[in-house]
LUMGU-468596 format. One record per residue (C-alpha): residue in three letters; x, y, z. Coordinates in Angstrom, 2 decimals. Layout:
+------+---------+---------+---------+
| code |       X |       Y |       Z |
+------+---------+---------+---------+
|  Ala |       X |       Y |       Z |
...
+------+---------+---------+---------+
END
This chain:
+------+---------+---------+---------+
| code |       X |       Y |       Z |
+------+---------+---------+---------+
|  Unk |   98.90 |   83.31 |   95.03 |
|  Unk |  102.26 |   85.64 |   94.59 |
|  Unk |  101.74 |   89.06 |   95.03 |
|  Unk |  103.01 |   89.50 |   91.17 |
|  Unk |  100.25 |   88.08 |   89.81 |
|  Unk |   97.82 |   89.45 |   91.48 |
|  Unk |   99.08 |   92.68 |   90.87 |
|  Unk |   98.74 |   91.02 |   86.97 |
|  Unk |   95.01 |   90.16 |   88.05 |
|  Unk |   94.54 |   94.07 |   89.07 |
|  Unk |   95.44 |   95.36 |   86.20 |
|  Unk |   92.95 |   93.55 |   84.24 |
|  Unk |   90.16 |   93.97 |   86.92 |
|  Unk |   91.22 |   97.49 |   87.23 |
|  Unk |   91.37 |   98.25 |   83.13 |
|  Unk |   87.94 |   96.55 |   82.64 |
|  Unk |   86.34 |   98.02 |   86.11 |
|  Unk |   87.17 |  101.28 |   84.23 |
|  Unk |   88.72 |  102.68 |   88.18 |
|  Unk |   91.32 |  103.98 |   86.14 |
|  Unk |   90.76 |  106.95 |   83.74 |
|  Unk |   93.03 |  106.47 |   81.04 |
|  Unk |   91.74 |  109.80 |   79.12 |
|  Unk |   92.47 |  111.41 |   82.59 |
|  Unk |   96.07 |  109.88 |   82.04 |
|  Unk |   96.67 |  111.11 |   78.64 |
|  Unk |   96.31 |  115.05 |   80.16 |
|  Unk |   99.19 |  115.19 |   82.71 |
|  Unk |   98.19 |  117.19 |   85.53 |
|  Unk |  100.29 |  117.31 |   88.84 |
|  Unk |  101.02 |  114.46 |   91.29 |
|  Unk |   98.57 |  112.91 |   93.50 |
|  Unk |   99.39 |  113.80 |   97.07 |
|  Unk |   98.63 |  111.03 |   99.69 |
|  Unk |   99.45 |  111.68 |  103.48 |
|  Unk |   98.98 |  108.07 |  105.04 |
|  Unk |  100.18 |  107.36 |  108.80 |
|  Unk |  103.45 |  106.60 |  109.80 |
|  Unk |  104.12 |  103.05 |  111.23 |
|  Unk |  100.71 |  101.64 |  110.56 |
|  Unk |  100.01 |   99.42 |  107.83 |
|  Unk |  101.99 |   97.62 |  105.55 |
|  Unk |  105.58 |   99.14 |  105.54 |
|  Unk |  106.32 |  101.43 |  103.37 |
|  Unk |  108.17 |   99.58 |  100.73 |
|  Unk |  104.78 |   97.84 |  100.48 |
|  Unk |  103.41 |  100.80 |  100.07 |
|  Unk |  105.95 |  102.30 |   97.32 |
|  Unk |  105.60 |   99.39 |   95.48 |
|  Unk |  101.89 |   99.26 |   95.63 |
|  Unk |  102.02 |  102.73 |   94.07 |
|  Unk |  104.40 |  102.71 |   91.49 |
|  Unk |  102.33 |   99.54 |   90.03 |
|  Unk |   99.54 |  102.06 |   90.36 |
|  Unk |  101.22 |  104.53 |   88.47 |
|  Unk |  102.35 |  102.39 |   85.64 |
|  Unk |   99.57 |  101.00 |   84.74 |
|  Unk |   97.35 |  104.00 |   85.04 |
|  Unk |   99.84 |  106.84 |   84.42 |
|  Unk |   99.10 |  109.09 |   87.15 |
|  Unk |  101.98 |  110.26 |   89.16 |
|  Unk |  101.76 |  109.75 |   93.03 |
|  Unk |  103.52 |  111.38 |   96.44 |
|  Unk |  103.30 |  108.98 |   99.15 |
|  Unk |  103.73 |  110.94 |  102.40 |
|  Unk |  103.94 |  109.29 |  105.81 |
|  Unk |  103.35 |  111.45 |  108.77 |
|  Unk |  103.27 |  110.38 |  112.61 |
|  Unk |   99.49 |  109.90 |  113.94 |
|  Unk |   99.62 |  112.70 |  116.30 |
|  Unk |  100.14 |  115.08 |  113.69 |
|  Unk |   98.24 |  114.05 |  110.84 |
|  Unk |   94.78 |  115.52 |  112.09 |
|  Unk |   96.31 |  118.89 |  111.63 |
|  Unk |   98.11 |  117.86 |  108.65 |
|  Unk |   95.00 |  117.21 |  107.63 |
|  Unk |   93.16 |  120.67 |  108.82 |
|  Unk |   96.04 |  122.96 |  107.50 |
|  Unk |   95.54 |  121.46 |  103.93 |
|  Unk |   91.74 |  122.12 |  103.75 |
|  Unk |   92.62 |  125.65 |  104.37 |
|  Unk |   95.05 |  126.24 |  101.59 |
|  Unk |   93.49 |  127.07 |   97.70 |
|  Unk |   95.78 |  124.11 |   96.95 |
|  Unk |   95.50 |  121.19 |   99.45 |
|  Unk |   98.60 |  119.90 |  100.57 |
|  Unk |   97.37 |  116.30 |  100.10 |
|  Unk |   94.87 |  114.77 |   98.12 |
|  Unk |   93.96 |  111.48 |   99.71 |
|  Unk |   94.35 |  111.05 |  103.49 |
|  Unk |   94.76 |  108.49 |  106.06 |
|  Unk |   92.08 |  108.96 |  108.59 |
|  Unk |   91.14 |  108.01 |  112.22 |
|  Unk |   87.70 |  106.84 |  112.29 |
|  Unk |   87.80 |  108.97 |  115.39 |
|  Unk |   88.45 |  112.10 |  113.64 |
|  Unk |   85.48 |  112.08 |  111.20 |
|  Unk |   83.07 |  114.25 |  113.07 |
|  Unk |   85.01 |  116.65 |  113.39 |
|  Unk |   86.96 |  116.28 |  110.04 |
|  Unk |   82.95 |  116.77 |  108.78 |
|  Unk |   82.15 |  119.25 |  110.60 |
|  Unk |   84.61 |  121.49 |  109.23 |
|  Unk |   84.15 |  120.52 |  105.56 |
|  Unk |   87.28 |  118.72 |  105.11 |
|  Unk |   86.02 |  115.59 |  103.54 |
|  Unk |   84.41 |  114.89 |  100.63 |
|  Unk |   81.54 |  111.98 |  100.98 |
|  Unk |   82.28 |  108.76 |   99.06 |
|  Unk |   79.25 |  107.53 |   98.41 |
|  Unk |   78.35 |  108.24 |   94.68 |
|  Unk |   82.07 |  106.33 |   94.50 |
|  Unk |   81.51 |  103.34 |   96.58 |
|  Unk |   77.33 |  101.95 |   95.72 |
|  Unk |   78.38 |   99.40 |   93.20 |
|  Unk |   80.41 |   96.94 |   95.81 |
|  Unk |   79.48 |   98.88 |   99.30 |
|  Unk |   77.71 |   95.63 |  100.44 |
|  Unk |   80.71 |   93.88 |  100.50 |
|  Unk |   82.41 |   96.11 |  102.84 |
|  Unk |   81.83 |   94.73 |  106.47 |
|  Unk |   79.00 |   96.63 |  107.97 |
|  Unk |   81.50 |   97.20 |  111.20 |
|  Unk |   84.38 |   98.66 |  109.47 |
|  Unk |   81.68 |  100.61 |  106.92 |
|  Unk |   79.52 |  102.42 |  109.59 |
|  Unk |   82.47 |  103.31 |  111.38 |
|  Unk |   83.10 |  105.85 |  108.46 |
|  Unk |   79.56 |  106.88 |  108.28 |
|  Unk |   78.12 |  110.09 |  109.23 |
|  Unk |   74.26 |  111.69 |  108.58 |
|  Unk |   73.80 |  109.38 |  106.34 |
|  Unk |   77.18 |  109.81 |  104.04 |
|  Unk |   79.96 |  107.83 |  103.92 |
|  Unk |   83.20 |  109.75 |  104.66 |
|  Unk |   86.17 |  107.24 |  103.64 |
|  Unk |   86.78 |  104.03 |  102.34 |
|  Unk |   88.07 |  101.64 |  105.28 |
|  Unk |   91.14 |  100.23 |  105.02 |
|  Unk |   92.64 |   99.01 |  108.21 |
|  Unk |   90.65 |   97.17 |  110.36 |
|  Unk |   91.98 |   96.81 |  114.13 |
|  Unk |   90.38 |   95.40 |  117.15 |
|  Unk |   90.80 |   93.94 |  120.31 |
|  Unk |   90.94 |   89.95 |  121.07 |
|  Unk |   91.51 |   87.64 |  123.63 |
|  Unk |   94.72 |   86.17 |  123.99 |
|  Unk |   95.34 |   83.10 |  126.68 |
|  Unk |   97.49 |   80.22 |  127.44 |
|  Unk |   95.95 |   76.79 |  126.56 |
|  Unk |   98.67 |   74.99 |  128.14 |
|  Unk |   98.42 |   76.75 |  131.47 |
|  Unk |   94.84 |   76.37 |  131.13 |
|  Unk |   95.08 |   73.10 |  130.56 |
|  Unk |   97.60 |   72.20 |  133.29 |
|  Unk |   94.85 |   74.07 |  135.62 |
|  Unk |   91.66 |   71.55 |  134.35 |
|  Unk |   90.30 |   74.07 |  132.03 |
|  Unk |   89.43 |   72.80 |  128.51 |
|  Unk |   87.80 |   76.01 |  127.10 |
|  Unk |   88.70 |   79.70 |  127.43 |
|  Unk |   85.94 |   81.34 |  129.26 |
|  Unk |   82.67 |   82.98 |  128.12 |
|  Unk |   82.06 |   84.49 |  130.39 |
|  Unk |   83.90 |   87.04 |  133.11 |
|  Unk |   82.66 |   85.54 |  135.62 |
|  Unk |   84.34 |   82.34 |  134.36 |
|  Unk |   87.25 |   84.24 |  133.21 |
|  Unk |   87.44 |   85.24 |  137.48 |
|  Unk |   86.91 |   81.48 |  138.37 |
|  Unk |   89.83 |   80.28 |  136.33 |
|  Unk |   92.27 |   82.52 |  137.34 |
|  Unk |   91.69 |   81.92 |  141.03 |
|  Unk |   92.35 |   78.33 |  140.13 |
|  Unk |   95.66 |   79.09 |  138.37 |
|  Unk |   97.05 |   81.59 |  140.92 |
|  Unk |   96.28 |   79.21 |  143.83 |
|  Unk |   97.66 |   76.44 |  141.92 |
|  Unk |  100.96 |   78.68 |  141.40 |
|  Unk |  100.80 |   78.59 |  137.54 |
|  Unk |  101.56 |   82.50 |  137.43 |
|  Unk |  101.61 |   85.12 |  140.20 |
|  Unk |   99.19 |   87.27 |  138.26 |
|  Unk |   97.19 |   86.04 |  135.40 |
|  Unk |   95.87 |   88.54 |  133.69 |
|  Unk |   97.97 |   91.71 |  132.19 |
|  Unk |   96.84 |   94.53 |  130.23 |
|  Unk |   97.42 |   98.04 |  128.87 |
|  Unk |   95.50 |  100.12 |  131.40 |
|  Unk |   98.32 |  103.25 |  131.31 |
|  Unk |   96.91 |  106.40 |  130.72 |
|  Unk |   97.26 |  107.39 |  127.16 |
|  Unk |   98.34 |  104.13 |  126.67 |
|  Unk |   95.18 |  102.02 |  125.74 |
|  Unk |   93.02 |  102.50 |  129.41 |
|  Unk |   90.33 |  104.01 |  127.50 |
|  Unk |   90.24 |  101.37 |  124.84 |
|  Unk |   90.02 |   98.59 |  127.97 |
|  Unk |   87.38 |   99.92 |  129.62 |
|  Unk |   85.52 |  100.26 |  126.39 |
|  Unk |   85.20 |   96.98 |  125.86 |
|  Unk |   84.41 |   95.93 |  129.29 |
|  Unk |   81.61 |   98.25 |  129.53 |
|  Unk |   80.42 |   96.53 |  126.67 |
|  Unk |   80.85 |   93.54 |  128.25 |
|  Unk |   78.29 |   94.57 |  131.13 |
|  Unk |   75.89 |   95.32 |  128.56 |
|  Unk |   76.71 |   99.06 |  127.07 |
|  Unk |   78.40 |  101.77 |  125.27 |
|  Unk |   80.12 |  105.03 |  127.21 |
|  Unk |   77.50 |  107.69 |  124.81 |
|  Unk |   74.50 |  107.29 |  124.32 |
|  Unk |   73.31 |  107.48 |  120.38 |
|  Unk |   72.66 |  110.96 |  121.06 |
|  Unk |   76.23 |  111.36 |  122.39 |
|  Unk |   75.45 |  111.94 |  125.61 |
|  Unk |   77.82 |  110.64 |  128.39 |
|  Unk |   75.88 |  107.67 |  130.19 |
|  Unk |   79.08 |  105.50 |  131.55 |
|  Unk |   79.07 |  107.31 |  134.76 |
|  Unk |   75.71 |  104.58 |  135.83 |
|  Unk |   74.93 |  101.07 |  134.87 |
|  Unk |   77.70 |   99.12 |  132.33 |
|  Unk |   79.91 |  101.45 |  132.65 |
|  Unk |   80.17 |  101.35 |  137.26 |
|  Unk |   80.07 |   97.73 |  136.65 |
|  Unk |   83.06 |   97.73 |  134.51 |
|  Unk |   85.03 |   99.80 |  136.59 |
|  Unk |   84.05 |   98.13 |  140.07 |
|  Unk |   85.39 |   94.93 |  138.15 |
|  Unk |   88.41 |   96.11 |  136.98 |
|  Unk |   89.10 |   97.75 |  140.82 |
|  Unk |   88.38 |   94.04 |  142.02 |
|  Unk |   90.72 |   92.54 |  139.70 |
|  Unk |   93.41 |   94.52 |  141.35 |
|  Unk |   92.42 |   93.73 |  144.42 |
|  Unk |   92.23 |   90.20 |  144.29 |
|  Unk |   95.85 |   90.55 |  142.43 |
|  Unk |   94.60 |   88.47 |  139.44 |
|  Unk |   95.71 |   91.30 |  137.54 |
|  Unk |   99.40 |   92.24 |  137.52 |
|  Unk |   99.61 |   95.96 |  139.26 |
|  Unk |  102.27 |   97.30 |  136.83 |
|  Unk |   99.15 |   97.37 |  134.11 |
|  Unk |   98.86 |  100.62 |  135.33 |
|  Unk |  101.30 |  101.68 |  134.12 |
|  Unk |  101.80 |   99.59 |  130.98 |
|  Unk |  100.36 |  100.02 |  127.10 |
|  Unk |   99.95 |   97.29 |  124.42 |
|  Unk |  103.70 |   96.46 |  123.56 |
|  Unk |  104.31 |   95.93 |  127.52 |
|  Unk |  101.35 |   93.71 |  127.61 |
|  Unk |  102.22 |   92.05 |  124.50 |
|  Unk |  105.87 |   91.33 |  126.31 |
|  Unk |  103.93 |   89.88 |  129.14 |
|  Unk |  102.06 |   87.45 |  127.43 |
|  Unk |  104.80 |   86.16 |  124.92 |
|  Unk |  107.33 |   85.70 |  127.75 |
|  Unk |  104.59 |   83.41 |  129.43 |
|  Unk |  104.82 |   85.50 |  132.90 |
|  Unk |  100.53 |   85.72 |  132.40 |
|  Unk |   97.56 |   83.42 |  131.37 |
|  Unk |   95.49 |   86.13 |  129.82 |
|  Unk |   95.86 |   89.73 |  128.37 |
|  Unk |   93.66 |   91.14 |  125.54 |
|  Unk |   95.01 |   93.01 |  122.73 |
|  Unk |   94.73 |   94.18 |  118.81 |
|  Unk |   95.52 |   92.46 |  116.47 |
|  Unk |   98.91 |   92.50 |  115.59 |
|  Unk |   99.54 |   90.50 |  118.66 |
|  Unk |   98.43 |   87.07 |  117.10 |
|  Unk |  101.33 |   86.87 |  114.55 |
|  Unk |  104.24 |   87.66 |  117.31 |
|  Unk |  102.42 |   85.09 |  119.61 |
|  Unk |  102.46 |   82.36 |  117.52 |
|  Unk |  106.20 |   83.37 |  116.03 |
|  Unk |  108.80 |   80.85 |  118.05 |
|  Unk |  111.27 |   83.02 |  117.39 |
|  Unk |  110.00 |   85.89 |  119.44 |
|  Unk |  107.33 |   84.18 |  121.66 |
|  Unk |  107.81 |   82.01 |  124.80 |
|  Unk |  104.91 |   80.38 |  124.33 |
|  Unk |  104.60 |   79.96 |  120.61 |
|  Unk |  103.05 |   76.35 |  120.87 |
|  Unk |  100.50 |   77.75 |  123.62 |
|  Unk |   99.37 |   80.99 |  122.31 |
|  Unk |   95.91 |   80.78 |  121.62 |
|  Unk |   93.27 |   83.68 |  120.30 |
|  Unk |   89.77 |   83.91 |  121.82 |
|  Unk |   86.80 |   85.97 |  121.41 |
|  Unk |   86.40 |   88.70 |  124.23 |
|  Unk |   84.58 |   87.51 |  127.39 |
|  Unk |   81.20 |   88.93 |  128.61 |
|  Unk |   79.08 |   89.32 |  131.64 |
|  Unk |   77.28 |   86.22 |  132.48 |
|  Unk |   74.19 |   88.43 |  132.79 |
|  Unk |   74.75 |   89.52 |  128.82 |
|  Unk |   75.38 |   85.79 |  127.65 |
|  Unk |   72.21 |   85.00 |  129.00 |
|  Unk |   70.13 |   87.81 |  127.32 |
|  Unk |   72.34 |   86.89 |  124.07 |
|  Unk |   72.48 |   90.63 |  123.38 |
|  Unk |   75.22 |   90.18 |  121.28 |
|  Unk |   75.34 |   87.82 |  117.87 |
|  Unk |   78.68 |   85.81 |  118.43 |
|  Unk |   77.82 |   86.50 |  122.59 |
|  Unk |   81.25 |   89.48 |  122.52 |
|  Unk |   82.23 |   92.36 |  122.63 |
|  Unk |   85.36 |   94.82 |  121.69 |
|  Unk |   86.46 |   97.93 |  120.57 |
|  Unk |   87.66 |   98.96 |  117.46 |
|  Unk |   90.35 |  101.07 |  115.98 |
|  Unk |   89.16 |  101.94 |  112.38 |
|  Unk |   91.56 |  103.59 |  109.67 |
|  Unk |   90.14 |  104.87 |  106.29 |
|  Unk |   91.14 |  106.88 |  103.67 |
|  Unk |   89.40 |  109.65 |  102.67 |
|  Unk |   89.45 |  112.51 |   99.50 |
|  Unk |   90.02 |  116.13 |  100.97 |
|  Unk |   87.43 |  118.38 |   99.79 |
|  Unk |   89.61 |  120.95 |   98.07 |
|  Unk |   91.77 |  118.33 |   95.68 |
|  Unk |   91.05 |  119.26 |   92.26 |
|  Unk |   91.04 |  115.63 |   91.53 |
|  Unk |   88.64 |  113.72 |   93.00 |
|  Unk |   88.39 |  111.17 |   90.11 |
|  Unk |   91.84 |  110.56 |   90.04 |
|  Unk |   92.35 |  110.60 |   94.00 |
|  Unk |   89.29 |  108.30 |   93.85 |
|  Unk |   90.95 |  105.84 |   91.61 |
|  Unk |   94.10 |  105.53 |   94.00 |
|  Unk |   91.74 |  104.65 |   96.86 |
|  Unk |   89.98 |  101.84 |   94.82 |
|  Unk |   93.41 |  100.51 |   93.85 |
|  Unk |   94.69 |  100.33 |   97.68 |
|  Unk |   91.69 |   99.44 |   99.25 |
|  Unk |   90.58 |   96.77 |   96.28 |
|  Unk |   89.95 |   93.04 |   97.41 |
|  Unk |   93.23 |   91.80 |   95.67 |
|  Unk |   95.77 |   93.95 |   97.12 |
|  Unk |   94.17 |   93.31 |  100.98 |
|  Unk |   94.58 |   89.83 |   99.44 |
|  Unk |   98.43 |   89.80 |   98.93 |
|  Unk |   98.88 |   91.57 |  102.40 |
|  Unk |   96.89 |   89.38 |  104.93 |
|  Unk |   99.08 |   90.82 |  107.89 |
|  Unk |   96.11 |   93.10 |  108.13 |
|  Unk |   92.28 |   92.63 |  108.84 |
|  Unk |   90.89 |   92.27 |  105.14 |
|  Unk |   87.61 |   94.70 |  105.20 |
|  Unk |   85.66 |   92.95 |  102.21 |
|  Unk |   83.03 |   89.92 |  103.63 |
|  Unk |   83.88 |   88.22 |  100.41 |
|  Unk |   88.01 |   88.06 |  101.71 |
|  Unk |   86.26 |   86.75 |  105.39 |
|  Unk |   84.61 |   84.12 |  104.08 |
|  Unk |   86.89 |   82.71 |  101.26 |
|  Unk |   87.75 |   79.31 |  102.27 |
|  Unk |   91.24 |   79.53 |  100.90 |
|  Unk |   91.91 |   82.47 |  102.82 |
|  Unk |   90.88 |   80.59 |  106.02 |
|  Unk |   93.26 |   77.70 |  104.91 |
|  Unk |   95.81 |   79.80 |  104.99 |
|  Unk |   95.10 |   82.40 |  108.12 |
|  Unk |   93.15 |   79.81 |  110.69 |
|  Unk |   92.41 |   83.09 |  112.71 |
|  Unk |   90.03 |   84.59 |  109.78 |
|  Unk |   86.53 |   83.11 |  111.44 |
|  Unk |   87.75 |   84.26 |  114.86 |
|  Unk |   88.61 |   87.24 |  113.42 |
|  Unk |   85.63 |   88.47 |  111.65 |
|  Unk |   83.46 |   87.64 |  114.28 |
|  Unk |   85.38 |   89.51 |  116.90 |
|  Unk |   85.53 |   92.02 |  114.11 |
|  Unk |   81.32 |   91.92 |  113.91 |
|  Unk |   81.53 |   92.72 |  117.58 |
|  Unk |   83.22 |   95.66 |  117.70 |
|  Unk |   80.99 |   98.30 |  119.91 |
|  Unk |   80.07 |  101.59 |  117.54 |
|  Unk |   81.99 |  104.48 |  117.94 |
|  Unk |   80.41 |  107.45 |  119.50 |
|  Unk |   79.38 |  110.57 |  116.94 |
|  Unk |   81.13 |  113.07 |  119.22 |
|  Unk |   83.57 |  116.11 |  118.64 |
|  Unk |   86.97 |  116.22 |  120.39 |
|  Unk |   86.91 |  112.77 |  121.00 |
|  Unk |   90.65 |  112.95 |  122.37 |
|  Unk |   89.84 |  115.40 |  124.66 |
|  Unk |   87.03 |  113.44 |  126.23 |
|  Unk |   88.89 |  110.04 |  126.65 |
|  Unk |   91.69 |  112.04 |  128.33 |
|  Unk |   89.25 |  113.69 |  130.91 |
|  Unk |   87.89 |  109.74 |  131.56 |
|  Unk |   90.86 |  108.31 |  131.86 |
|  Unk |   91.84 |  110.59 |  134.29 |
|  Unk |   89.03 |  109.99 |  136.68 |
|  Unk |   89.22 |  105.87 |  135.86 |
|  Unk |   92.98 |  105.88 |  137.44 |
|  Unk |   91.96 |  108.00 |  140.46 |
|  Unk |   89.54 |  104.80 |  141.08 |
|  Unk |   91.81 |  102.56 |  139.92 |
|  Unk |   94.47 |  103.70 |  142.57 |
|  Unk |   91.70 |  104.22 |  145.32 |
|  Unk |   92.16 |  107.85 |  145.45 |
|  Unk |   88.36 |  108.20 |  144.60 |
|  Unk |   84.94 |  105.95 |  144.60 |
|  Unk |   84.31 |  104.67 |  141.52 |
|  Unk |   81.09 |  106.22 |  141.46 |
|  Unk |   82.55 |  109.70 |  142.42 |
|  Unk |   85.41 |  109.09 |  139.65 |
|  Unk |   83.11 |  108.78 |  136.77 |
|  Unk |   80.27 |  111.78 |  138.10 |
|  Unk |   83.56 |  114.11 |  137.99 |
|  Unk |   84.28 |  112.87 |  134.33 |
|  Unk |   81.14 |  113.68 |  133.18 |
|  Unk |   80.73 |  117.08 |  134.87 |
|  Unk |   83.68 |  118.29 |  133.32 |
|  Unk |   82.96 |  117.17 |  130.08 |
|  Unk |   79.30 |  118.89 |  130.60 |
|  Unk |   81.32 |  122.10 |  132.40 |
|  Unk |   83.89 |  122.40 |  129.22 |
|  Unk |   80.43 |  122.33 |  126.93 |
|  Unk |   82.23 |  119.08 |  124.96 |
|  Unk |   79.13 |  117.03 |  125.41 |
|  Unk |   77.40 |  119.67 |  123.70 |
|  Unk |   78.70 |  119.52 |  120.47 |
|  Unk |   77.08 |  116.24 |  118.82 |
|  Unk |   76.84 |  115.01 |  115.81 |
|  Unk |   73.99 |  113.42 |  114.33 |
|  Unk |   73.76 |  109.69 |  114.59 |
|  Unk |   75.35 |  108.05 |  112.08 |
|  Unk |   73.97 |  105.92 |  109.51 |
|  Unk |   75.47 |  103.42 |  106.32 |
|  Unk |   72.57 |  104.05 |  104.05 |
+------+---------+---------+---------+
END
């Protein structure tokens, strides 16, 4: 279906739905201001064109501004402060909410959202939730998969991609003796540059999550040794390439699509490049998996599609100074509706309905693989100063990671500072998608 007539289709749904005020448009007030974040999402003449439909059909005038993701948090905090916010709608970091919350920048969504919140996906949902309020409307989904070479695999006697990690280890032993690669695994373990997002989802892999519900610190015992004694004997058995030290998630990406490794994992914009001969080595070859676990977890089945992986969860949210909610509301429900995520499936539909539509699988094969990666995304901890914290961890993960520590000395430091600097202190209550 062209993007024209669905647009055609939205302005029926959206005229009948009653999302769009049209008494609201017949009293001109001023523009809708929407901060969204730079080079994420569709590109912006997506996005313009998006809006000006939006704005012809309902007669509200919009601002579309696009500012980088390290600044838009404070973007964010300066407008709350000012009698007239800045912005209206924002893009937000799932990250950010508690402490977007905390300082009464947000306005909760709920009384917006009950008539079609069950066909949100409770992953992408919950990851915007907060003491029992829901804090913005998701609407880009991101995640980590597994990525591998079925013809390498093949060449090596391996039908399947592995389960497990253990079997993940067995197969590449087999490739690198058999010379298919020198290393076959690469990843973005750089600091700053997606380490904490990789150890993430290998701790839960071993069976856990770095905070407790409470948001207490607990990877320094348990999953979280186990995932970084693995990831210190990957380098030692060189089955991981040594330069993913110092590599993030377009190096990795380079590695994989060139052929030079068997396995990396990734989000999800890697699938598309993969598969595109143009760019990609190993167009033909490129395969996407679900995220291995420990053999230990498989068994126990502690997981529904028996994976796990970490998320990356943008939403957009209504300020809590705009003097037009309704209207700021409406612009939300247009972008984040079921028909425009259908016209741009470059990016993770949110709505179980788009998941499961069998057209939609005919024409992205990934979809199944997809959701139920997406299903299996590890919750996010409820904790303040988030950035802070997964700085001061993967600090101490490299020191292991290059020897200069013990593991289990590397991850006792992280957590004494964070209890030393009083971070851990400031929790949140646990979250909830009522």
């Amino acid at each position: 279906m062209g993007r024209y007539c669905l647009y055609s289709l939205l302005a029926v749904w959206l005229s009948v739905g009653g999302v769009i005020s049209h008494i609201e448009a017949a009293n001109p007030e001023p523009a809708l201001s929407v901060a969204l974040i730079a080079h994420s999402g569709y590109p912006p003449k997506d996005y313009e064109q998006i809006t000006k439909f939006f704005s012809e059909i309902s007669g509200i005038p919009v601002n579309v501004n696009y500012i980088l993701y390290e600044k838009q948090l404070d973007e964010i905090y300066k407008s709350a402060s000012l009698a007239t916010p800045a912005y209206d709608v924002v893009a937000v970091d799932a990250l950010w909410v508690p402490d977007l919350v905390s300082k009464g920048a947000l306005l909760p969504v709920d009384d917006f959202i009950k008539g079609f919140k069950n066909d949100i996906v409770p992953t992408a949902l919950k990851a915007f939730a907060l003491d029992e309020k829901i804090w913005a409307v998701p609407h880009l989904s991101n995640f980590q998969l597994l990525f591998y070479n079925k013809a390498l695999l093949a060449e090596a006697g391996f039908e399947k991609p592995p389960a497990t990690l253990e079997e993940m280890v067995s197969q590449m032993k087999v490739l690198k003796i058999r010379g298919a690669v020198e290393y076959p695994w690469h990843d973005a373990w750089g600091v700053g540059m997606g380490l904490i997002d990789e150890y993430t989802w290998l701790v839960g892999a071993f069976g856990d999550t770095l905070f407790s519900p409470s948001g207490e610190p607990i990877f320094n015992k348990g999953a979280g040794l186990e995932a970084l004694r693995f990831m210190i004997q990957l380098l030692d058995d060189r089955l991981i390439n040594p330069s993913s030290l110092t590599s993030g998630v377009l190096e990795t990406k380079d590695e994989f699509i060139t052929g030079n490794c068997v396995f990396n994992t990734n989000w999800v914009f890697q699938a598309a490049l993969a598969k595109d001969a143009s760019l990609s080595k190993v167009s033909t070859a490129a395969e996407v998996g679900l995220l291995p676990v420990a053999r230990k977890v498989l068994q126990k089945k502690q997981y529904e599609f028996n994976s796990a992986s970490v998320g990356a969860f943008q939403g957009l949210a209504i300020v809590a100074n705009t003097s037009n909610p309704k209207r700021a509301w409406s612009y939300i429900r247009f972008l984040t509706s079921p028909l425009v995520q259908k016209a741009f499936l470059q990016e993770m539909p949110v709505w179980n309905s788009l998941q499961t539509d069998a057209t939609l699988k005919k024409i992205d094969t990934l979809l199944e693989i997809k959701r139920n990666e997406m299903l299996s995304v590890l919750p996010l901890p409820n904790i303040r100063n988030y950035g802070t914290i997964s700085s001061m961890i993967e600090k101490s993960l490299m020191a292991a990671l290059k020897k200069e520590v013990e593991p289990e000395v590397a991850l006792n430091q992280a957590v004494e500072e964070i209890k030393a600097k009083g971070i851990s202190m400031v929790i949140i209550p646990s979250s909830s998608s009522k």
